[in-house]
N, C-alpha and C positions, 0 to 999 in steps of 0.2 A: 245222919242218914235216916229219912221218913219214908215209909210203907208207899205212900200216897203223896198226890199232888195237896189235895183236901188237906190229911193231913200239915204238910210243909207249912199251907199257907194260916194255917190255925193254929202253928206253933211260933209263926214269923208274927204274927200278930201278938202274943203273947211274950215273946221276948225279951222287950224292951222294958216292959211293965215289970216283970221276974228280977230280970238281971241289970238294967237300967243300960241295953245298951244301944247308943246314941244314934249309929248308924244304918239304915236298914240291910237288914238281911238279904244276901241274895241268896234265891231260888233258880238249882241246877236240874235239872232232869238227866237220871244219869241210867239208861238205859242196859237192864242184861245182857251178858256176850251174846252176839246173835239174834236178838229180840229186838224187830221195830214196833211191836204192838203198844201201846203207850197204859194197856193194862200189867203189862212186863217192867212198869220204869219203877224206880226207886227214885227219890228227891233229896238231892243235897241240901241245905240250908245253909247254908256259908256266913261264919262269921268271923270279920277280922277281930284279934286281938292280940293285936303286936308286943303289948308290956306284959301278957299274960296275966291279965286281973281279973280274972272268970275262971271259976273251980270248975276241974275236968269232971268230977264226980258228981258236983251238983246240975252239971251241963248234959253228961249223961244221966243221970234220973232223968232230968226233966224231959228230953227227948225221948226216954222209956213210956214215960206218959203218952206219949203218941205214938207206939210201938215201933220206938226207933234205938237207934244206935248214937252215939257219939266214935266220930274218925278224928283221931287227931294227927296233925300233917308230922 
């Protein structure tokens, strides 16, 4: 989860270089209860990783970099 749209796409661009991952990243815009202002959205980054070969801990740091969270499903 990124602060920002700017953010997302500055971490989606960084990604694959970090973590080597193959896929691109999809970008969700995932809006406050109640909030259509699009300075109210927060941005999902979605990555699959179905064998789970991506550290939750290193994945959150690195999304802390861009004053985010990591959600894990």
């Amino acid at each position: 989860m990124l602060p920002d749209r700017d953010a997302a796409e500055e971490a989606a661009g960084e990604l694959a270089d970090r973590f080597g991952v193959a896929e691109e990243p999809q970008l969700v815009r995932d809006a406050l209860a109640g909030e259509d202002d699009a300075e109210d959205a927060q941005w999902l980054l979605v990555v699959e990783d179905p064998d789970r070969r991506l550290d939750s801990a290193a994945l959150d740091a690195f999304a802390a970099e861009y004053e985010g969270w990591l959600e894990a499903p």
